[in-house]
C-alpha beads as a LAMMPS data file, in Angstrom:
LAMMPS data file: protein, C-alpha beads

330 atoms
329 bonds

1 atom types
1 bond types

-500.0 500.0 xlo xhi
-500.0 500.0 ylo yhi
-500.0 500.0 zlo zhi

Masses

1 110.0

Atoms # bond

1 1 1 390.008 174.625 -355.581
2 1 1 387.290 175.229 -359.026
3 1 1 385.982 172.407 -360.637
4 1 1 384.660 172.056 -364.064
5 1 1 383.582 168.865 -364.492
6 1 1 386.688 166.511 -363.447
7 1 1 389.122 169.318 -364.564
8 1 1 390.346 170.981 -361.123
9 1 1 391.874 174.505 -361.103
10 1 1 393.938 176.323 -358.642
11 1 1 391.618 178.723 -356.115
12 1 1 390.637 181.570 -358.456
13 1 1 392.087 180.712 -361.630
14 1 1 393.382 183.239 -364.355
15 1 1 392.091 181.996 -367.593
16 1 1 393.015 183.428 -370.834
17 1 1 389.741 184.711 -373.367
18 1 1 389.545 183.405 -376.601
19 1 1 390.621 186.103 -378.830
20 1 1 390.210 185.783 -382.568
21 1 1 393.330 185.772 -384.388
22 1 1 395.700 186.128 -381.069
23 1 1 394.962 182.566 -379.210
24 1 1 396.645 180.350 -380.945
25 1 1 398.714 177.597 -379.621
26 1 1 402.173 179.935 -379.708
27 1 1 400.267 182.698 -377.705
28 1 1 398.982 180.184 -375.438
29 1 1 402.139 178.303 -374.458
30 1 1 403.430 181.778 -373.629
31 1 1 400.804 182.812 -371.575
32 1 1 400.764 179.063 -370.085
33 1 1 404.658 179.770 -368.697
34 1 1 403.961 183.028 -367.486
35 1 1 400.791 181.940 -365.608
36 1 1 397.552 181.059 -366.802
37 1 1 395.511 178.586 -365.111
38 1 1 392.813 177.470 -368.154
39 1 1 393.203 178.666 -372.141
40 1 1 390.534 178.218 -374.696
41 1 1 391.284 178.288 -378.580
42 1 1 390.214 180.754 -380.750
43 1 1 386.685 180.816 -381.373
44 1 1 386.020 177.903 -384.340
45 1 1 382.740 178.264 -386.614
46 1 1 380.659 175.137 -386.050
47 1 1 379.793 175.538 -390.261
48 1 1 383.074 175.623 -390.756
49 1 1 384.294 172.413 -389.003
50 1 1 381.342 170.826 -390.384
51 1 1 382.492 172.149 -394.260
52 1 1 385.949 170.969 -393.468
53 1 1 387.456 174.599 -393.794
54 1 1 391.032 174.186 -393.298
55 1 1 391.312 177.323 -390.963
56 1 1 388.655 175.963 -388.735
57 1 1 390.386 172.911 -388.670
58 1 1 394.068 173.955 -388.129
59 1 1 392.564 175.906 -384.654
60 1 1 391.645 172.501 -382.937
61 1 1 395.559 172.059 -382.739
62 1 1 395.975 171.961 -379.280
63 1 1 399.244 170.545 -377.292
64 1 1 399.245 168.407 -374.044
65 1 1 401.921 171.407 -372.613
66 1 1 399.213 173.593 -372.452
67 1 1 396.453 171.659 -370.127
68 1 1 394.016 172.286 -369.100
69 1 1 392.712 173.869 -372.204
70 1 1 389.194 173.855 -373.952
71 1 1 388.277 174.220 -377.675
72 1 1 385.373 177.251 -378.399
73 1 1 382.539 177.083 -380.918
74 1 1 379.460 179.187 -382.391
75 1 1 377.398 178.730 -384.526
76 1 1 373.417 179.589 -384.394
77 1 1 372.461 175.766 -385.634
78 1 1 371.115 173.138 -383.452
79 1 1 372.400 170.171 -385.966
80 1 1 375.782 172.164 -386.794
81 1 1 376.559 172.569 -383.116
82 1 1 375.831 169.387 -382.273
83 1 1 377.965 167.737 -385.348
84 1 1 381.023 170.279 -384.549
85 1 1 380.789 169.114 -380.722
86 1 1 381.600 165.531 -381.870
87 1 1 384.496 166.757 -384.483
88 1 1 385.762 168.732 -381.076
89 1 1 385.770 165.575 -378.490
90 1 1 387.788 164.121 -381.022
91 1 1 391.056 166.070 -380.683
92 1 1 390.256 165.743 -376.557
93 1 1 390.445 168.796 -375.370
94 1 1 390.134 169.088 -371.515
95 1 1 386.725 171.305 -372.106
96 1 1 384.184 173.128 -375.110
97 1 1 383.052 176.466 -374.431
98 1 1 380.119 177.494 -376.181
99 1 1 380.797 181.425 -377.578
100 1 1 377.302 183.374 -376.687
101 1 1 379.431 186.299 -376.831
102 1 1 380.878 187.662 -379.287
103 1 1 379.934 190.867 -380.866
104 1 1 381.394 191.301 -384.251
105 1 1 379.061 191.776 -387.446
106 1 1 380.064 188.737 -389.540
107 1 1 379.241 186.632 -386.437
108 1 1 376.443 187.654 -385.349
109 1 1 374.637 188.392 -388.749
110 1 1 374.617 184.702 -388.474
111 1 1 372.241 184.153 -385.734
112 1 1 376.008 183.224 -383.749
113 1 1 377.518 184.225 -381.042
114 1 1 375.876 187.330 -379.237
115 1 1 373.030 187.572 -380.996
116 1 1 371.395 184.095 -379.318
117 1 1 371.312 186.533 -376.271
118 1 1 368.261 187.742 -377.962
119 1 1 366.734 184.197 -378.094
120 1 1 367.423 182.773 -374.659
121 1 1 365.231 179.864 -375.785
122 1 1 367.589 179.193 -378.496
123 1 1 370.579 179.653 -376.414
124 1 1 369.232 176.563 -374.296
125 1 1 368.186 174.578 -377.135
126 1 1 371.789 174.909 -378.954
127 1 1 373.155 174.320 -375.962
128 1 1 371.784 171.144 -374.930
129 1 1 372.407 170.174 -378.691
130 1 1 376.118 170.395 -377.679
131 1 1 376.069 168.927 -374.225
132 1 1 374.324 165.878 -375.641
133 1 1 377.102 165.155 -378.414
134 1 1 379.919 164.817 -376.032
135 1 1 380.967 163.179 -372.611
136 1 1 383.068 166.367 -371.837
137 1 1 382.234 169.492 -370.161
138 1 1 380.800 171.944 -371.331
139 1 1 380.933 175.991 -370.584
140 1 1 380.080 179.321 -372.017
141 1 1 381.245 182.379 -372.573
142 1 1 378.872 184.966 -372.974
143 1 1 377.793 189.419 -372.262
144 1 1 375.193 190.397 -370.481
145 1 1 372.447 191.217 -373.044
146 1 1 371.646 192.341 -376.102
147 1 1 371.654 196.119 -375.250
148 1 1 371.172 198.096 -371.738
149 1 1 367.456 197.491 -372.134
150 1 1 367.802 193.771 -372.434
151 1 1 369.990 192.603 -369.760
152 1 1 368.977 188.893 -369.639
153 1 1 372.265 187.344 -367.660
154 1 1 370.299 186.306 -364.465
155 1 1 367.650 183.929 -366.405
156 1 1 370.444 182.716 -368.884
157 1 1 372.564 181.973 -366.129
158 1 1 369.516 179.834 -364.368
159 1 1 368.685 177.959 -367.742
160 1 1 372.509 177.105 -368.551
161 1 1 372.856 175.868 -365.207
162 1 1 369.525 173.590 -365.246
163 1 1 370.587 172.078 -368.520
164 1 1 374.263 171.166 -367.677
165 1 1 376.379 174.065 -368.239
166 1 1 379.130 173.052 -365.881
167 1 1 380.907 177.183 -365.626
168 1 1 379.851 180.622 -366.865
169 1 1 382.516 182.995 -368.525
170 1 1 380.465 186.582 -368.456
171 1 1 381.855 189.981 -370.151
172 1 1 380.722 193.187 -368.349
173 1 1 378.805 194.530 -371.787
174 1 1 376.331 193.954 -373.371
175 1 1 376.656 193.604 -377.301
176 1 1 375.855 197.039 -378.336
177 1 1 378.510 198.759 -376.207
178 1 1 380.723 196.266 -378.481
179 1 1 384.080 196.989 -376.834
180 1 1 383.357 200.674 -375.721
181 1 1 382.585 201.810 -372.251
182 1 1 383.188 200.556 -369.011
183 1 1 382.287 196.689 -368.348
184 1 1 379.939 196.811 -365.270
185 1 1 380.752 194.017 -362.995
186 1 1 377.909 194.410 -360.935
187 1 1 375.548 192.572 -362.767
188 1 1 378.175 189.419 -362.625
189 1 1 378.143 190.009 -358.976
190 1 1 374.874 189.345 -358.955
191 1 1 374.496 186.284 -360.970
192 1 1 377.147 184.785 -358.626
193 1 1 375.222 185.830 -355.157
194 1 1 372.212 184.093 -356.601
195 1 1 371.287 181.512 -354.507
196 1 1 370.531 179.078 -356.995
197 1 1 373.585 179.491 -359.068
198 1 1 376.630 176.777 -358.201
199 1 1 378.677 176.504 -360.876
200 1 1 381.578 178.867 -361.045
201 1 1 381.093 182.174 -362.354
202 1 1 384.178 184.384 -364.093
203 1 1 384.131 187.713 -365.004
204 1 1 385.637 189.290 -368.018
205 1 1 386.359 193.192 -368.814
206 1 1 388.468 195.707 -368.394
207 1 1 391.197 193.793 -366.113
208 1 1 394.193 195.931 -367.363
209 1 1 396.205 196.258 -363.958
210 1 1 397.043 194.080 -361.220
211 1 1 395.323 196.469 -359.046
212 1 1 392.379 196.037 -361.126
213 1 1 392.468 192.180 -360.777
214 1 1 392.673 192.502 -357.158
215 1 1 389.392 194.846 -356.247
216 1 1 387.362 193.130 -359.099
217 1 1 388.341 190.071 -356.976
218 1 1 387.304 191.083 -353.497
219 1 1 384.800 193.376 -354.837
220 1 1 382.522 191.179 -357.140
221 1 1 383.114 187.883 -355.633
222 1 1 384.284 186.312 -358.606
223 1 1 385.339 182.840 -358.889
224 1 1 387.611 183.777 -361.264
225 1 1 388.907 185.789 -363.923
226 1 1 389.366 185.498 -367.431
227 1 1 392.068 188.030 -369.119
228 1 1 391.791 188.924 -372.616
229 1 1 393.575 192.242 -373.884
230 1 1 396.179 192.957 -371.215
231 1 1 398.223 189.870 -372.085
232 1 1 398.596 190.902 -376.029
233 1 1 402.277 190.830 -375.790
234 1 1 401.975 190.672 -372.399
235 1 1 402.207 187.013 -370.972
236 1 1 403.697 188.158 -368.226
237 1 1 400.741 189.746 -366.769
238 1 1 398.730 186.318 -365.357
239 1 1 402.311 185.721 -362.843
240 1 1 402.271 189.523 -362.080
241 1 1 398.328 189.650 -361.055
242 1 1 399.268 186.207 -358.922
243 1 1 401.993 187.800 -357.056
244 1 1 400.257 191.121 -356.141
245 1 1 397.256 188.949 -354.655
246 1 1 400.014 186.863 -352.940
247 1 1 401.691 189.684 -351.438
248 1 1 400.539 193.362 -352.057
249 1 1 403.678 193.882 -354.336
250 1 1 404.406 194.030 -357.846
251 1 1 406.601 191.797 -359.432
252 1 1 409.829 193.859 -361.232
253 1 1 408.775 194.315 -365.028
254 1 1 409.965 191.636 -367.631
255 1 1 413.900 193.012 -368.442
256 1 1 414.657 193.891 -372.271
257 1 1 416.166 189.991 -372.193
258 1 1 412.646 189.011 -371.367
259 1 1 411.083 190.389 -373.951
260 1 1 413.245 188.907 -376.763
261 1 1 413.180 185.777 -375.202
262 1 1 409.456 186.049 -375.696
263 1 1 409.219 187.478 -378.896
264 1 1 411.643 184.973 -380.164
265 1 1 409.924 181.795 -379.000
266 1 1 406.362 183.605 -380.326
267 1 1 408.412 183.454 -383.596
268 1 1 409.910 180.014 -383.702
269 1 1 406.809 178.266 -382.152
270 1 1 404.560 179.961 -384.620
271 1 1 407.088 178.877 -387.663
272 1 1 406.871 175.446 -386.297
273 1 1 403.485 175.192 -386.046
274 1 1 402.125 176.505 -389.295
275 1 1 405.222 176.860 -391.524
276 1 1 407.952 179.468 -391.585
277 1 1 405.773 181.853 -394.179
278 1 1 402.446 182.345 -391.578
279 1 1 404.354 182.011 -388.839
280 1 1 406.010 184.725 -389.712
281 1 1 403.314 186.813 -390.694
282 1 1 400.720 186.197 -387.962
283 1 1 403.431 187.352 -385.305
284 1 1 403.969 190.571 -386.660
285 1 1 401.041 191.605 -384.656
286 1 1 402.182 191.085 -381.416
287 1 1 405.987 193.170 -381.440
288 1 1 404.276 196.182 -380.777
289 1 1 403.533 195.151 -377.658
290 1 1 406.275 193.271 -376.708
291 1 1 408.793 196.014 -377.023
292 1 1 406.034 198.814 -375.903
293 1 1 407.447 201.993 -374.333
294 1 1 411.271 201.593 -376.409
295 1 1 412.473 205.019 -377.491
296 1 1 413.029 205.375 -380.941
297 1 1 412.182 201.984 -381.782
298 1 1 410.585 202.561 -385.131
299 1 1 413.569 201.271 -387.396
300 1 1 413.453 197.831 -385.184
301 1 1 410.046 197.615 -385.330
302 1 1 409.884 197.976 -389.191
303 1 1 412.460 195.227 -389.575
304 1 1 410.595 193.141 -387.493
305 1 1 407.629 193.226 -389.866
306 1 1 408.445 193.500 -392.871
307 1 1 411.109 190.981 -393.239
308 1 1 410.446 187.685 -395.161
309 1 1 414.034 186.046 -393.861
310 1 1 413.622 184.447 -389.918
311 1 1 417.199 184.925 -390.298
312 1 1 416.951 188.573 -390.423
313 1 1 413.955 189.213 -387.495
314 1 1 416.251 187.323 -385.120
315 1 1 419.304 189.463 -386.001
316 1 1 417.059 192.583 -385.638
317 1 1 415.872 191.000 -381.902
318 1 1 419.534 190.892 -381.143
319 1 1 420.229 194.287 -382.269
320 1 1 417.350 195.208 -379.896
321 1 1 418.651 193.389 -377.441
322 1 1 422.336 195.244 -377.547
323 1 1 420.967 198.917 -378.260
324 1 1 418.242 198.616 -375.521
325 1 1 419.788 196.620 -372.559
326 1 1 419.710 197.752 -369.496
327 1 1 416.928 200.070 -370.077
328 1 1 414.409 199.969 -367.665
329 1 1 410.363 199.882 -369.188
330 1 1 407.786 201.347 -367.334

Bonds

1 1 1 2
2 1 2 3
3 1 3 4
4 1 4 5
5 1 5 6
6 1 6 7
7 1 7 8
8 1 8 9
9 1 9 10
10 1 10 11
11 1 11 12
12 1 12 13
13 1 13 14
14 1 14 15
15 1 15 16
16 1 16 17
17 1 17 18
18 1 18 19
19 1 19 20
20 1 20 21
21 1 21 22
22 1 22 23
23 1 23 24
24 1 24 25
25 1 25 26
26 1 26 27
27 1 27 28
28 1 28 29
29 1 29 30
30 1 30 31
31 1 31 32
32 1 32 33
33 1 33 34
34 1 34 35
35 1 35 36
36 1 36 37
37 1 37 38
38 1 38 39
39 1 39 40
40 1 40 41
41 1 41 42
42 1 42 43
43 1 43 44
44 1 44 45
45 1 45 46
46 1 46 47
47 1 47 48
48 1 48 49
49 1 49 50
50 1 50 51
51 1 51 52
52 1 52 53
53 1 53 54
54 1 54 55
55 1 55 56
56 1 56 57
57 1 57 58
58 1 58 59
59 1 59 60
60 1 60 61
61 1 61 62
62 1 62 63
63 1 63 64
64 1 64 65
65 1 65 66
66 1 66 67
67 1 67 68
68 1 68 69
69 1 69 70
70 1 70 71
71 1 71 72
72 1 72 73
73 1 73 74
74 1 74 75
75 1 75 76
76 1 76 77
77 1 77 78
78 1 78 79
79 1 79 80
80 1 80 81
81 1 81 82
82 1 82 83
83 1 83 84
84 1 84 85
85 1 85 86
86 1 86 87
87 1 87 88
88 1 88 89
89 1 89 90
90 1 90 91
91 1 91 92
92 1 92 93
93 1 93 94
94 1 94 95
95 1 95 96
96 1 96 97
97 1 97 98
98 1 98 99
99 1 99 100
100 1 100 101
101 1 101 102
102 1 102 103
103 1 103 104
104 1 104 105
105 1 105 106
106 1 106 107
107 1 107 108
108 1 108 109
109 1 109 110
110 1 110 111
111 1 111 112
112 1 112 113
113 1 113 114
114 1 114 115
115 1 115 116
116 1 116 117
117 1 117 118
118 1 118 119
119 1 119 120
120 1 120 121
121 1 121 122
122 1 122 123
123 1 123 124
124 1 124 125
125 1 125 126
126 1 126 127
127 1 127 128
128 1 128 129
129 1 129 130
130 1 130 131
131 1 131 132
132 1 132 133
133 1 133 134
134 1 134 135
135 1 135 136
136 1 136 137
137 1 137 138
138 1 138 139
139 1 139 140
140 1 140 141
141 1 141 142
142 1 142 143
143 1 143 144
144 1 144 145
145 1 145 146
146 1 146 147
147 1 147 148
148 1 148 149
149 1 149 150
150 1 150 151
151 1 151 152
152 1 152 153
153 1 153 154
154 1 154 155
155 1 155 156
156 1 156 157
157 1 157 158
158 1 158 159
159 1 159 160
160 1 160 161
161 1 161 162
162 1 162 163
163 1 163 164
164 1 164 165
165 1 165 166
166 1 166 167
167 1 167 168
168 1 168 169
169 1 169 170
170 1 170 171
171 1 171 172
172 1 172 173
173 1 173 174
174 1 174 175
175 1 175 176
176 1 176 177
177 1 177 178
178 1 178 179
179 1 179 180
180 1 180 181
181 1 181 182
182 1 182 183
183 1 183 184
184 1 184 185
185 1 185 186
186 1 186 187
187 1 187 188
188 1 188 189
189 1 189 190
190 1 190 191
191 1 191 192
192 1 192 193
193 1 193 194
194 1 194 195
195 1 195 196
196 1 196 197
197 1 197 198
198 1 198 199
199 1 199 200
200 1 200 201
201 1 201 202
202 1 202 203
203 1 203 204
204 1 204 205
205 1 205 206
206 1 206 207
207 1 207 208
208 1 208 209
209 1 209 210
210 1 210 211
211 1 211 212
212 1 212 213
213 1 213 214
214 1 214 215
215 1 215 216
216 1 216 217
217 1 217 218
218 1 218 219
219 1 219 220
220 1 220 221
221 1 221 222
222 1 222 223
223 1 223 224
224 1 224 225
225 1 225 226
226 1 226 227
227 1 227 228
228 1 228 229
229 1 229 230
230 1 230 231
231 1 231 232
232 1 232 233
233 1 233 234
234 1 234 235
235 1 235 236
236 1 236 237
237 1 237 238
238 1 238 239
239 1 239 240
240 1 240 241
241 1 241 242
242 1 242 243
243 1 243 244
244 1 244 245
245 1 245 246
246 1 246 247
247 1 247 248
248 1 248 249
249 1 249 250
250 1 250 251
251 1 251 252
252 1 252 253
253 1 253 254
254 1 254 255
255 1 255 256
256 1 256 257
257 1 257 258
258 1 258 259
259 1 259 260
260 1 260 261
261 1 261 262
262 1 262 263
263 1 263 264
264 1 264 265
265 1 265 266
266 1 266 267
267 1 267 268
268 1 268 269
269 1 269 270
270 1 270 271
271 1 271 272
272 1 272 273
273 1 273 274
274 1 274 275
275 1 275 276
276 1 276 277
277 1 277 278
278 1 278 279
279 1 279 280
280 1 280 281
281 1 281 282
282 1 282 283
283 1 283 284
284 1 284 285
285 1 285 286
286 1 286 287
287 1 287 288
288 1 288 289
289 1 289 290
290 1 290 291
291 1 291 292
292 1 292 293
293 1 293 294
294 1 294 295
295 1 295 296
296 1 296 297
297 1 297 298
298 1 298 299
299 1 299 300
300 1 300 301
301 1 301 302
302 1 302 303
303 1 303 304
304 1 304 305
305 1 305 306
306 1 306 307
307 1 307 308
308 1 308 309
309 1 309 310
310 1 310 311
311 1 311 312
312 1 312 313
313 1 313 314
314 1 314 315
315 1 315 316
316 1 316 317
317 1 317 318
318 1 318 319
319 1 319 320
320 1 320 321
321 1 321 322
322 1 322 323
323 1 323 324
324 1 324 325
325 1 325 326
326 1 326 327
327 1 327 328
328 1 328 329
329 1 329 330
């Protein structure tokens, strides 16, 4: 068994990343039914929750159906972090994660995200700003460095630790490689053999195959790992990489059914949540995936996304289902 703080997870958990834009509570309950252990929100600007911006807001939504689950901020402002921990604890979510991480421009020309990895000394001092403005745990996600020459993950690991960080999410790149490249796990591997590090470490990048899941596991150590890209449209993939460690075999791939069934609730659950217009809208991005590898799928597709009328996307994911069933996916 992992524990963060009084939260206690299965022996190496699956946890779903905090992806901008894709983990929101819909996404989440699917990937919650098809396997994931621990889900964080979408990353929520500590300015923003502090100016009372209504998108910031709307992503502390979190439902009791998806425990355990834990609410992510940045920000690059000791008073701002602390202030937004306080509007977090709150709503009660099981956890906050601290993002140290993420690599986009309009982040970190903020002095968010991963640019504190060039200020360690910052990193601590946010950090401790948000530890000390709320009774739950705290955790962070962050890369290894700045850039190849920088690799700081070993000290920033050791300060977290010191200062209360109760687990360490950490993606195999450093913020110049972005999203390019291969993540290198080795330097994760490391941070977790150190001696002086007990928390639980998870590593992050790259997991696209169950295969994958299975020699980062035995390979690096890992307490954990946390699955970002490979379950866009994919939910299915957290109960697939559980089964292969389980028993060497993969599960059968989710049926045609399957897929609608998923693509409809993404639909319904995002209409209910934020009104039938965005609901739409925002789960437009995801059919791609869901029906991935379809022949001649383009006129379903097009449908799908650029209908207005519920009415008419759920006829379309019945037509799908009568054209395409029995058709086996790879």
């Amino acid at each position: 068994m992992i524990k963060i703080g009084n939260i206690e997870l299965p022996d190496f958990p699956l946890l779903l990343a905090p992806m901008e834009d894709v983990s929101d509570p819909p996404f989440r309950r699917l990937c919650k039914l098809h396997g994931a252990d621990l889900m964080f929100s979408e990353f929520i600007s500590s300015e923003g929750l502090i100016r009372d911006a209504i998108k910031s807001r709307q992503k502390l939504d979190i439902f009791d159906y998806e425990r355990p689950v834990g609410i992510q901020i940045f920000g690059g402002d000791e008073e701002a972090m602390a202030m937004s921990s306080k509007i977090v604890s709150t709503v009660n979510p099981d956890l906050i994660d601290i993002n140290f991480g993420c690599p986009v421009k309009k982040v970190v020309c903020k002095g968010a995200g991963a640019a504190v990895l060039k200020d360690v000394d910052l990193m601590v001092r946010l950090t401790k700003a948000v530890i000390r403005s709320t009774d739950l745990p705290v955790t962070v996600k962050t890369r290894l460095g700045w850039d190849e020459n920088s690799i700081n993950i070993d000290e920033v690991a050791e300060r977290l630790q010191d200062i209360g960080v109760q687990a360490l999410s950490i993606h195999g790149r450093t913020r110049a490689q972005l999203y390019k490249g291969d993540a290198d796990w080795s330097h994760i591997a490391r941070v977790k053999n150190n001696p002086r590090i007990t928390i639980p470490i998870f590593g992050n990048g790259d997991i696209t195959s169950v295969e994958k899941a299975l020699e980062y596991k035995n390979r690096y150590g890992v307490d954990g790992i946390m699955i970002g890209r490979a379950a866009i449209g994919y939910p299915w993939f957290f109960n697939e990489v559980k089964h292969y460690f389980a028993t060497g075999e993969h599960l059968p791939k989710p049926t045609i059914e399957d897929r609608v069934e998923a693509a409809k609730n993404h639909l319904q659950w995002a209409m209910d949540w934020k009104g039938q217009h965005l609901g739409i809208v925002e789960t437009r991005r995801h059919y791609t995936n869901y029906f991935k590898g379809l022949p001649n799928f383009k006129e379903f597709r097009t449908r799908m996304v650029t209908s207005e009328d519920p009415n008419v996307i759920f006829e379309t994911f019945a037509d799908v289902l009568e054209k395409f069933n029995g058709i086996e996916i790879q």
